[in-house]
VEXDREN-2710 file (C-alpha; in Angstrom, 1 decimal):
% VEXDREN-2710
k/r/px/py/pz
1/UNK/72.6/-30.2/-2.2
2/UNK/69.5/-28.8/-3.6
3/UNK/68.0/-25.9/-1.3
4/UNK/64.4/-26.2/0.4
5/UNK/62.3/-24.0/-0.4
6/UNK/60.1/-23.9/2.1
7/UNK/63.4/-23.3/4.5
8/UNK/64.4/-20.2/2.6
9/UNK/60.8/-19.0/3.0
10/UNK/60.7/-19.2/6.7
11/UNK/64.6/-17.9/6.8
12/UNK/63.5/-14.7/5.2
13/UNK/60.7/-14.4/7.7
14/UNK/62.7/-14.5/10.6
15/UNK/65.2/-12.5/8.8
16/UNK/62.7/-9.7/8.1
17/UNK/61.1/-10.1/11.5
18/UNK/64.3/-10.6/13.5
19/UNK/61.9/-12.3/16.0
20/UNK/61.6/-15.9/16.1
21/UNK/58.2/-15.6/18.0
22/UNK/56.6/-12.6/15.3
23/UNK/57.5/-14.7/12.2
24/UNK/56.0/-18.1/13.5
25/UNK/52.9/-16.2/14.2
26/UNK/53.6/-14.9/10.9
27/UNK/53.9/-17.9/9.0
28/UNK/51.0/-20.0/11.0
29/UNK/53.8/-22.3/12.7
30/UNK/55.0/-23.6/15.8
31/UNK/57.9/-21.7/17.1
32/UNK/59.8/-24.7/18.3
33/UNK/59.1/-26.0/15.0
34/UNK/60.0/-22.7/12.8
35/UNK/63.5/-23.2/14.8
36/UNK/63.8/-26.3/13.8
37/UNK/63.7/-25.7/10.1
38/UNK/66.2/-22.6/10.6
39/UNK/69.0/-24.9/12.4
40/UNK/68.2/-27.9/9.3
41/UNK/68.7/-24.7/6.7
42/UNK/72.0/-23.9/8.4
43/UNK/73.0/-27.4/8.5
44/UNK/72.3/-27.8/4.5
45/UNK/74.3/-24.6/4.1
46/UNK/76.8/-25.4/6.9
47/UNK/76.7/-21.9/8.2
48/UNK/75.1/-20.2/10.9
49/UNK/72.4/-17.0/9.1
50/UNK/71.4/-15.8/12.6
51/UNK/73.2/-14.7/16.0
52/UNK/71.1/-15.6/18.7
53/UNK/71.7/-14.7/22.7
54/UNK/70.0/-12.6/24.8
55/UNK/70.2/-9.4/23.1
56/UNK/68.1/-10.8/20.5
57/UNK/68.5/-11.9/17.0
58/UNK/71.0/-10.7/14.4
59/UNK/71.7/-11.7/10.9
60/UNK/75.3/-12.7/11.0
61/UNK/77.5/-11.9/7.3
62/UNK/76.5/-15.0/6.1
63/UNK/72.9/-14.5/7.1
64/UNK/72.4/-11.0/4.9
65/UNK/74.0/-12.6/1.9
66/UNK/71.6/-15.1/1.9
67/UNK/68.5/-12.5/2.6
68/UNK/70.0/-10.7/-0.2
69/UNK/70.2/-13.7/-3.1
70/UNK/67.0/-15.7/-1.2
71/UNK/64.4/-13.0/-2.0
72/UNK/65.4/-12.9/-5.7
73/UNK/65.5/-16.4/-5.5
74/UNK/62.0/-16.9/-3.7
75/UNK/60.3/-14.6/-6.2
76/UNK/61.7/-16.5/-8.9
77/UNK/60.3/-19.6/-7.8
78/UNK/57.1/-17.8/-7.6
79/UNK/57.3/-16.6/-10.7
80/UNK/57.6/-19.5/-12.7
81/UNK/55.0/-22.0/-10.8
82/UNK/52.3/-18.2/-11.6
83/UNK/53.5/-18.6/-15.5
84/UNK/53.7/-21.8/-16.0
85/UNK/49.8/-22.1/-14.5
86/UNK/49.1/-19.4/-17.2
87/UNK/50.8/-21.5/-20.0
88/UNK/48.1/-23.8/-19.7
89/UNK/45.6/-21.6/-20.3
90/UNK/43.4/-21.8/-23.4
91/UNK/44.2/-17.8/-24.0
92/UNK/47.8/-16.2/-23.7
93/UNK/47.5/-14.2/-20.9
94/UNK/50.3/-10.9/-20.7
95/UNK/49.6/-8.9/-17.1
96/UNK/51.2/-5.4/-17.3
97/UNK/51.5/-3.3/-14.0
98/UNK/51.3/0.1/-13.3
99/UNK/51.8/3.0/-11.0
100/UNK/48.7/5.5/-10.1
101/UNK/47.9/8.4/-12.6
102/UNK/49.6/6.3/-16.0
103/UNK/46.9/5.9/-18.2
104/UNK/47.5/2.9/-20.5
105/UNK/45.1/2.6/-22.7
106/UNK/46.7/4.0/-25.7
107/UNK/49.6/1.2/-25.0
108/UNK/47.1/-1.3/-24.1
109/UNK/45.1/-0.7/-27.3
110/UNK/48.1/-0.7/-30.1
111/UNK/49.6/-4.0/-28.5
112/UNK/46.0/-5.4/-29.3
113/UNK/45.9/-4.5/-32.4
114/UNK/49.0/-6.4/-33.4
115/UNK/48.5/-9.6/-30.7
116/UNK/44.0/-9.8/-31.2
117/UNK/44.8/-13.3/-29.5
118/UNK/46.8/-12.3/-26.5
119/UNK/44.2/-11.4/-22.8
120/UNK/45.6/-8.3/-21.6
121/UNK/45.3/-7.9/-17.9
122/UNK/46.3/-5.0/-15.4
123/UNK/47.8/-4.7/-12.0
124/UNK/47.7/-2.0/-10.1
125/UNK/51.1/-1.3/-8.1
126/UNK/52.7/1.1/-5.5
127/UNK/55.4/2.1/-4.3
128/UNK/56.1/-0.9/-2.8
129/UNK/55.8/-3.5/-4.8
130/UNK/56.6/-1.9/-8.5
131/UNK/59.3/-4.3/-8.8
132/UNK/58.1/-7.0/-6.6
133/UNK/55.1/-7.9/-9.0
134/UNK/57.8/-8.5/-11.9
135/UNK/60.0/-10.8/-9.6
136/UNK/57.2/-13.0/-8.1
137/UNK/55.4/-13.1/-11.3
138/UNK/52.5/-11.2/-10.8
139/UNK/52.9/-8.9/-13.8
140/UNK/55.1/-9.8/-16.7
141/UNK/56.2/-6.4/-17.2
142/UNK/55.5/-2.8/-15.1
143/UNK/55.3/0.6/-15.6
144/UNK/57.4/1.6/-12.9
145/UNK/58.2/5.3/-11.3
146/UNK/62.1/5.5/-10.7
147/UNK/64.3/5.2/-8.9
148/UNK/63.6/1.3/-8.0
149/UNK/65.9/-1.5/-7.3
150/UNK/67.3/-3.1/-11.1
151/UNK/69.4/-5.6/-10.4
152/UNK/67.5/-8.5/-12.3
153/UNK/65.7/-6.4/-14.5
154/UNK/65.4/-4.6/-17.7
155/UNK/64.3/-1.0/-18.5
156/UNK/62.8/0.9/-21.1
157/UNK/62.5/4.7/-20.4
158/UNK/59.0/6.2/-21.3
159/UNK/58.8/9.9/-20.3
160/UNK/60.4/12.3/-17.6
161/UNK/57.1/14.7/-16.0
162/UNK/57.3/16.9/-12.7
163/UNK/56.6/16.5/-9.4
164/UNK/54.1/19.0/-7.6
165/UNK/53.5/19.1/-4.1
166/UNK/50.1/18.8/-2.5
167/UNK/49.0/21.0/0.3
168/UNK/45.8/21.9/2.5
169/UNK/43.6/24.4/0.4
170/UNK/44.0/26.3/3.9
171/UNK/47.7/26.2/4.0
172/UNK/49.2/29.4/4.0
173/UNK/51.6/28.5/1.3
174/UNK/48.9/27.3/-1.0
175/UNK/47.9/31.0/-1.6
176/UNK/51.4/30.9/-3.3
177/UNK/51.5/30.4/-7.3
178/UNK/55.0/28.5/-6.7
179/UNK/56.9/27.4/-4.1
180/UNK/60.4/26.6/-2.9
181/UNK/61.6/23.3/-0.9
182/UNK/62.4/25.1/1.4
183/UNK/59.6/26.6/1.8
184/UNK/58.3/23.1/3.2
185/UNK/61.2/22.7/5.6
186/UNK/59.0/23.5/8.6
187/UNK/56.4/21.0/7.6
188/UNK/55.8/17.5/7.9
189/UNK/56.6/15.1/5.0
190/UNK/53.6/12.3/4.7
191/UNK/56.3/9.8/2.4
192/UNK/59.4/8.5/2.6
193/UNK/62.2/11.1/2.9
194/UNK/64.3/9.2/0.5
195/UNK/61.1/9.8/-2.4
196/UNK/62.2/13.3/-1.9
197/UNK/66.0/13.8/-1.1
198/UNK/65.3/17.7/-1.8
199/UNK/63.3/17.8/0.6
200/UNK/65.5/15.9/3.1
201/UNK/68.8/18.0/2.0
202/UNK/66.5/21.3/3.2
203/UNK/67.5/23.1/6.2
204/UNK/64.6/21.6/8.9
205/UNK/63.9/23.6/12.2
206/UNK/65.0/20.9/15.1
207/UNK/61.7/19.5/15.9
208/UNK/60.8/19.3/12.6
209/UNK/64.1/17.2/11.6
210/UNK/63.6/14.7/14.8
211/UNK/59.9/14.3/14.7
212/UNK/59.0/10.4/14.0
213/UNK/56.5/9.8/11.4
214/UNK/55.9/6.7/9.4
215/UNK/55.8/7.3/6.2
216/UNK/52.5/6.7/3.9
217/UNK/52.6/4.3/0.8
218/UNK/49.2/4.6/-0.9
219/UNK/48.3/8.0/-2.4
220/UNK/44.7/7.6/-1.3
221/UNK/45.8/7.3/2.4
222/UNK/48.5/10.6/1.9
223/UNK/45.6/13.0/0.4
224/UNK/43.4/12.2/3.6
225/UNK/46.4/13.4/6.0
226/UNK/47.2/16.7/3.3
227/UNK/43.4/17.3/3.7
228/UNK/43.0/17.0/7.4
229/UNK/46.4/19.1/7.7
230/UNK/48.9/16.1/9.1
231/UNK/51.5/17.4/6.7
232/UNK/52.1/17.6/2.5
233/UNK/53.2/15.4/0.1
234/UNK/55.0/15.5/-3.7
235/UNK/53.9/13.4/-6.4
236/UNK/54.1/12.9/-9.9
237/UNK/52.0/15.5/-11.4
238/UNK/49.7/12.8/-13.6
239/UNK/49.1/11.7/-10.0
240/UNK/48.1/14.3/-8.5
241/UNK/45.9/15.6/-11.5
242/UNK/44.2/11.9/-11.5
243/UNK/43.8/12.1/-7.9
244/UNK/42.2/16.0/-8.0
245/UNK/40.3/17.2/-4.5
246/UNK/38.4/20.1/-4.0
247/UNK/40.3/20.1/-0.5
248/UNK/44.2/20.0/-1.5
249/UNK/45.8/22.1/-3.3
250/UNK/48.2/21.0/-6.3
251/UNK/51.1/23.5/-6.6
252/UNK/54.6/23.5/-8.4
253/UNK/58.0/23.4/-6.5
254/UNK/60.6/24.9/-7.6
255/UNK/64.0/22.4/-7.5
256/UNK/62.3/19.0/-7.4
257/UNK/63.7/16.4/-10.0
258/UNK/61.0/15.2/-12.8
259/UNK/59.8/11.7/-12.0
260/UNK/61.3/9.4/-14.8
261/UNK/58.8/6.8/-16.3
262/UNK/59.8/3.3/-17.6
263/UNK/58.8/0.1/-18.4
264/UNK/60.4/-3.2/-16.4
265/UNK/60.5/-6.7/-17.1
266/UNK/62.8/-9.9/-16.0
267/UNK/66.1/-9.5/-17.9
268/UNK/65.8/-13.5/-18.1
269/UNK/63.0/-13.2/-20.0
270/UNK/62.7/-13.4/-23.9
271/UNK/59.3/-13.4/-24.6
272/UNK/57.8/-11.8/-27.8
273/UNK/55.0/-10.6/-25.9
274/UNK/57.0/-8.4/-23.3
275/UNK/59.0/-7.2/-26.7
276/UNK/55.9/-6.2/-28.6
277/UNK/54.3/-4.6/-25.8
278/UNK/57.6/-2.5/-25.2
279/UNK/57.2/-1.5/-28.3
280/UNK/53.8/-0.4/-28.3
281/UNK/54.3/1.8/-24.5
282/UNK/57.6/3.4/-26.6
283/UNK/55.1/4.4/-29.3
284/UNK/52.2/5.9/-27.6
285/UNK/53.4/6.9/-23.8
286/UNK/57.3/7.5/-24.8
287/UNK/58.0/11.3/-25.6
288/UNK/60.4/13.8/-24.8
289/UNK/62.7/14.3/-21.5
290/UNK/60.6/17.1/-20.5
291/UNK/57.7/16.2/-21.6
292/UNK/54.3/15.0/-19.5
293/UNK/51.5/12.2/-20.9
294/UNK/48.2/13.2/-20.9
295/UNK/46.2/12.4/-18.1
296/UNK/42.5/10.9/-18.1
297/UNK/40.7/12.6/-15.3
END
Protein backbone atom coordinates (compact mmCIF):
# COMPACT_ATOMS: atom_id res chain seq x y z
CA UNK A 1 0.00 0.00 0.00
CA UNK A 2 1.61 3.17 -1.01
CA UNK A 3 0.64 6.19 1.37
CA UNK A 4 -1.34 9.35 -0.02
CA UNK A 5 0.18 12.09 0.35
CA UNK A 6 -2.30 14.37 0.26
CA UNK A 7 -4.02 12.22 3.20
CA UNK A 8 -0.95 12.58 5.48
CA UNK A 9 -1.14 16.32 4.75
CA UNK A 10 -4.64 16.87 5.96
CA UNK A 11 -3.89 14.14 8.90
CA UNK A 12 -1.25 16.32 10.25
CA UNK A 13 -3.59 19.29 10.06
CA UNK A 14 -6.16 17.98 12.08
CA UNK A 15 -3.61 16.47 14.21
CA UNK A 16 -2.02 19.95 14.86
CA UNK A 17 -5.39 21.56 15.02
CA UNK A 18 -7.21 18.86 16.93
CA UNK A 19 -10.38 20.43 15.38
CA UNK A 20 -11.85 18.96 12.44
CA UNK A 21 -13.75 22.42 11.71
CA UNK A 22 -10.19 24.80 12.27
CA UNK A 23 -8.09 22.54 9.86
CA UNK A 24 -10.73 22.45 6.97
CA UNK A 25 -10.85 26.13 7.10
CA UNK A 26 -7.23 25.70 7.29
CA UNK A 27 -6.64 23.62 4.39
CA UNK A 28 -9.48 25.43 2.10
CA UNK A 29 -11.77 22.21 2.27
CA UNK A 30 -15.09 20.93 3.09
CA UNK A 31 -15.32 19.60 6.44
CA UNK A 32 -17.48 16.63 5.49
CA UNK A 33 -15.02 16.13 2.93
CA UNK A 34 -11.61 16.65 5.06
CA UNK A 35 -13.37 13.65 7.21
CA UNK A 36 -13.68 11.75 4.52
CA UNK A 37 -10.07 11.61 3.54
CA UNK A 38 -9.12 11.02 7.45
CA UNK A 39 -11.49 7.76 7.70
CA UNK A 40 -9.91 6.55 3.81
CA UNK A 41 -6.28 7.24 5.61
CA UNK A 42 -7.24 5.05 8.48
CA UNK A 43 -8.67 2.49 6.34
CA UNK A 44 -5.17 2.34 4.24
CA UNK A 45 -3.45 2.16 7.57
CA UNK A 46 -6.10 0.01 9.22
CA UNK A 47 -5.96 1.93 12.39
CA UNK A 48 -7.82 4.55 13.93
CA UNK A 49 -5.17 8.18 14.37
CA UNK A 50 -7.93 10.10 16.08
CA UNK A 51 -10.56 9.55 19.17
CA UNK A 52 -13.54 11.30 18.43
CA UNK A 53 -16.76 11.83 20.91
CA UNK A 54 -18.00 14.57 22.46
CA UNK A 55 -15.13 15.80 24.45
CA UNK A 56 -13.44 16.55 21.36
CA UNK A 57 -10.67 15.12 19.38
CA UNK A 58 -7.66 13.20 20.54
CA UNK A 59 -4.79 11.60 18.91
CA UNK A 60 -4.97 8.00 19.95
CA UNK A 61 -1.16 5.97 20.22
CA UNK A 62 -1.33 5.14 16.85
CA UNK A 63 -2.32 8.70 15.89
CA UNK A 64 1.07 10.48 17.54
CA UNK A 65 3.31 7.87 15.91
CA UNK A 66 2.15 8.72 12.74
CA UNK A 67 2.35 12.69 13.52
CA UNK A 68 5.70 11.94 14.66
CA UNK A 69 7.14 9.91 11.33
CA UNK A 70 4.43 11.91 8.88
CA UNK A 71 6.03 15.37 9.36
CA UNK A 72 9.55 13.99 8.58
CA UNK A 73 7.97 12.33 5.98
CA UNK A 74 5.96 15.32 4.51
CA UNK A 75 9.03 17.53 4.55
CA UNK A 76 10.86 14.98 2.72
CA UNK A 77 8.52 14.90 0.08
CA UNK A 78 8.81 18.51 -0.10
CA UNK A 79 12.17 18.55 -0.20
CA UNK A 80 12.81 16.55 -3.09
CA UNK A 81 10.02 17.91 -5.61
CA UNK A 82 12.01 21.95 -4.35
CA UNK A 83 15.52 20.13 -5.51
CA UNK A 84 14.70 18.36 -8.05
CA UNK A 85 12.93 21.77 -9.66
CA UNK A 86 16.49 23.30 -8.93
CA UNK A 87 18.28 20.44 -10.77
CA UNK A 88 16.93 21.68 -13.83
CA UNK A 89 18.21 24.81 -13.60
CA UNK A 90 20.78 26.12 -15.96
CA UNK A 91 22.97 27.28 -12.66
CA UNK A 92 23.64 25.04 -9.50
CA UNK A 93 21.78 26.74 -7.02
CA UNK A 94 23.12 25.85 -3.02
CA UNK A 95 20.51 27.95 -0.39
CA UNK A 96 22.22 28.30 3.03
CA UNK A 97 20.03 29.47 6.04
CA UNK A 98 20.74 31.41 8.90
CA UNK A 99 19.72 32.72 12.21
CA UNK A 100 19.72 36.77 12.99
CA UNK A 101 23.08 38.46 13.86
CA UNK A 102 25.44 35.44 11.86
CA UNK A 103 27.16 37.29 9.36
CA UNK A 104 28.11 35.00 6.46
CA UNK A 105 29.94 36.67 4.23
CA UNK A 106 33.34 35.46 5.00
CA UNK A 107 31.78 31.69 4.53
CA UNK A 108 29.79 32.78 1.62
CA UNK A 109 32.81 34.38 -0.06
CA UNK A 110 35.58 31.38 0.39
CA UNK A 111 32.86 28.73 -0.85
CA UNK A 112 32.79 30.98 -4.05
CA UNK A 113 36.09 31.05 -4.51
CA UNK A 114 36.45 27.30 -4.85
CA UNK A 115 32.63 26.56 -6.59
CA UNK A 116 32.69 30.33 -9.19
CA UNK A 117 29.81 28.17 -10.87
CA UNK A 118 27.67 27.38 -7.96
CA UNK A 119 24.40 30.59 -7.20
CA UNK A 120 24.65 31.05 -3.67
CA UNK A 121 21.36 32.11 -2.07
CA UNK A 122 20.31 32.98 1.56
CA UNK A 123 17.39 32.26 3.81
CA UNK A 124 16.65 34.01 6.61
CA UNK A 125 15.42 31.66 9.62
CA UNK A 126 14.01 31.82 13.25
CA UNK A 127 13.52 30.12 15.87
CA UNK A 128 10.95 28.33 14.39
CA UNK A 129 11.81 26.98 11.48
CA UNK A 130 15.86 26.57 11.69
CA UNK A 131 15.36 22.99 11.14
CA UNK A 132 12.25 23.11 9.22
CA UNK A 133 13.85 24.92 6.11
CA UNK A 134 16.51 21.84 5.96
CA UNK A 135 13.59 19.14 6.12
CA UNK A 136 11.20 20.73 3.48
CA UNK A 137 13.91 21.81 1.33
CA UNK A 138 14.10 25.32 1.57
CA UNK A 139 17.74 25.62 2.45
CA UNK A 140 20.17 22.88 1.81
CA UNK A 141 22.05 23.52 4.78
CA UNK A 142 21.45 26.16 8.02
CA UNK A 143 23.29 27.85 10.35
CA UNK A 144 21.33 26.97 13.26
CA UNK A 145 21.36 28.23 17.11
CA UNK A 146 21.17 25.09 19.41
CA UNK A 147 19.54 23.25 20.99
CA UNK A 148 17.17 22.14 17.95
CA UNK A 149 15.60 18.90 17.19
CA UNK A 150 18.52 16.36 15.16
CA UNK A 151 17.02 13.47 14.55
CA UNK A 152 17.49 13.38 10.64
CA UNK A 153 20.20 15.67 10.61
CA UNK A 154 23.85 16.32 10.62
CA UNK A 155 25.93 18.92 12.62
CA UNK A 156 28.97 20.74 12.35
CA UNK A 157 29.80 22.98 15.45
CA UNK A 158 30.91 26.54 14.58
CA UNK A 159 31.44 28.64 17.69
CA UNK A 160 30.04 28.85 21.30
CA UNK A 161 29.28 33.08 22.17
CA UNK A 162 27.15 34.48 25.22
CA UNK A 163 23.91 35.35 25.78
CA UNK A 164 23.06 38.96 27.21
CA UNK A 165 19.94 40.03 28.29
CA UNK A 166 18.05 43.05 26.97
CA UNK A 167 16.26 45.49 29.11
CA UNK A 168 14.38 48.99 28.99
CA UNK A 169 17.13 51.75 29.11
CA UNK A 170 14.70 52.88 32.13
CA UNK A 171 14.88 49.59 33.92
CA UNK A 172 16.18 49.92 37.15
CA UNK A 173 18.54 46.98 36.68
CA UNK A 174 19.91 48.47 33.52
CA UNK A 175 21.92 50.95 35.68
CA UNK A 176 23.67 47.64 36.68
CA UNK A 177 27.10 46.77 34.84
CA UNK A 178 26.03 42.91 35.44
CA UNK A 179 23.39 41.06 36.40
CA UNK A 180 22.17 37.88 38.04
CA UNK A 181 19.16 35.50 36.82
CA UNK A 182 17.83 36.06 39.42
CA UNK A 183 17.85 39.23 39.34
CA UNK A 184 15.10 38.91 36.52
CA UNK A 185 12.95 36.53 38.54
CA UNK A 186 10.33 39.26 39.10
CA UNK A 187 10.14 40.14 35.55
CA UNK A 188 8.42 39.02 32.56
CA UNK A 189 10.17 36.73 30.02
CA UNK A 190 9.18 37.90 26.28
CA UNK A 191 10.44 34.06 24.79
CA UNK A 192 9.96 30.77 25.41
CA UNK A 193 10.91 29.69 28.95
CA UNK A 194 12.50 26.57 27.69
CA UNK A 195 15.16 29.17 25.41
CA UNK A 196 16.19 30.05 28.92
CA UNK A 197 15.91 27.12 31.46
CA UNK A 198 18.03 29.52 33.91
CA UNK A 199 15.68 31.65 33.91
CA UNK A 200 12.80 29.13 34.42
CA UNK A 201 14.87 27.13 37.28
CA UNK A 202 14.97 30.91 39.18
CA UNK A 203 12.89 31.36 42.20
CA UNK A 204 9.66 33.53 40.62
CA UNK A 205 7.44 35.57 43.03
CA UNK A 206 3.80 33.74 42.60
CA UNK A 207 2.26 36.02 40.09
CA UNK A 208 5.13 36.26 38.24
CA UNK A 209 5.45 32.23 37.97
CA UNK A 210 1.55 31.90 36.90
CA UNK A 211 1.21 34.92 34.65
CA UNK A 212 0.18 33.65 30.92
CA UNK A 213 2.24 35.19 28.29
CA UNK A 214 2.78 33.91 24.77
CA UNK A 215 5.91 33.87 24.01
CA UNK A 216 7.61 36.06 20.96
CA UNK A 217 9.54 34.36 18.02
CA UNK A 218 10.93 37.17 15.97
CA UNK A 219 13.56 39.43 17.60
CA UNK A 220 12.24 42.49 15.92
CA UNK A 221 8.78 41.91 17.64
CA UNK A 222 10.68 41.05 21.32
CA UNK A 223 12.86 44.51 21.22
CA UNK A 224 9.42 46.51 20.62
CA UNK A 225 7.89 44.85 24.05
CA UNK A 226 11.75 45.38 25.96
CA UNK A 227 11.38 48.99 24.65
CA UNK A 228 7.77 49.68 25.62
CA UNK A 229 8.60 47.85 29.10
CA UNK A 230 6.28 44.46 28.50
CA UNK A 231 9.17 42.55 29.96
CA UNK A 232 13.15 41.47 28.78
CA UNK A 233 14.58 39.05 26.74
CA UNK A 234 18.22 37.00 26.30
CA UNK A 235 19.76 36.59 23.14
CA UNK A 236 22.75 35.64 21.56
CA UNK A 237 25.08 38.49 21.92
CA UNK A 238 25.86 38.91 17.90
CA UNK A 239 22.05 39.42 18.07
CA UNK A 240 21.67 41.69 20.14
CA UNK A 241 24.79 43.82 19.01
CA UNK A 242 23.23 43.50 15.23
CA UNK A 243 19.96 44.42 16.52
CA UNK A 244 21.52 47.70 18.74
CA UNK A 245 18.61 50.45 19.98
CA UNK A 246 19.13 53.58 21.54
CA UNK A 247 16.10 52.46 23.75
CA UNK A 248 17.22 48.91 25.27
CA UNK A 249 19.77 48.29 27.06
CA UNK A 250 22.29 45.24 26.23
CA UNK A 251 23.74 43.85 29.52
CA UNK A 252 25.58 40.62 30.65
CA UNK A 253 24.06 37.87 33.05
CA UNK A 254 25.88 36.20 35.03
CA UNK A 255 25.01 32.05 34.81
CA UNK A 256 23.50 31.90 31.38
CA UNK A 257 24.94 29.09 29.06
CA UNK A 258 26.79 30.39 25.76
CA UNK A 259 24.61 29.85 22.67
CA UNK A 260 26.36 27.09 20.59
CA UNK A 261 26.57 27.74 16.76
CA UNK A 262 26.43 24.94 14.03
CA UNK A 263 25.92 24.20 10.75
CA UNK A 264 22.84 21.52 9.65
CA UNK A 265 22.09 19.65 6.79
CA UNK A 266 20.06 16.23 5.83
CA UNK A 267 22.15 13.29 7.06
CA UNK A 268 20.72 11.60 3.73
CA UNK A 269 22.40 13.90 1.81
CA UNK A 270 25.86 13.45 0.08
CA UNK A 271 26.32 16.35 -1.85
CA UNK A 272 29.70 17.90 -2.56
CA UNK A 273 28.35 21.22 -2.29
CA UNK A 274 26.87 20.88 1.37
CA UNK A 275 30.63 19.35 2.05
CA UNK A 276 32.58 22.16 0.52
CA UNK A 277 30.47 24.69 2.06
CA UNK A 278 30.96 22.99 5.56
CA UNK A 279 34.24 23.35 5.02
CA UNK A 280 34.42 26.81 4.16
CA UNK A 281 31.79 28.05 7.52
CA UNK A 282 34.65 25.63 9.67
CA UNK A 283 37.33 27.87 8.23
CA UNK A 284 36.11 31.39 8.52
CA UNK A 285 33.13 31.33 11.31
CA UNK A 286 34.51 28.17 13.37
CA UNK A 287 36.78 29.22 16.41
CA UNK A 288 37.24 28.56 19.83
CA UNK A 289 34.60 27.25 22.65
CA UNK A 290 34.57 30.55 24.14
CA UNK A 291 35.07 32.50 21.54
CA UNK A 292 32.42 35.16 19.76
CA UNK A 293 32.49 35.97 15.65
CA UNK A 294 32.60 39.30 14.71
CA UNK A 295 29.59 41.10 14.15
CA UNK A 296 28.78 43.47 11.11
CA UNK A 297 26.78 46.28 12.60
Amino acid sequence: MDLDLRKLRYFIAVAEELHFARAAERLHIAQPALSRQIRSLEDDLGVEVFDRDRRGTRLTPAGHQLLEDGRLLLASSQALQRRARNAAHDVAVLTVGFMPGITLTAATTAFAARHPDVQVRLLRTDWTNQVEVIQDGRADVSIVRLPVETEGLSLRPLFNEPRVALLPVRHPLAQRASLRIQDLADDQLLQDPQAVPEWRQAPHPPTTAAAPFEPVHQVEEKLELVASGAGFCVLPLSTATFYTRADVAVRPVEGLAANEVALAWTAARRSPLIAGFAEAAAATLGQGPSQTPTVSV
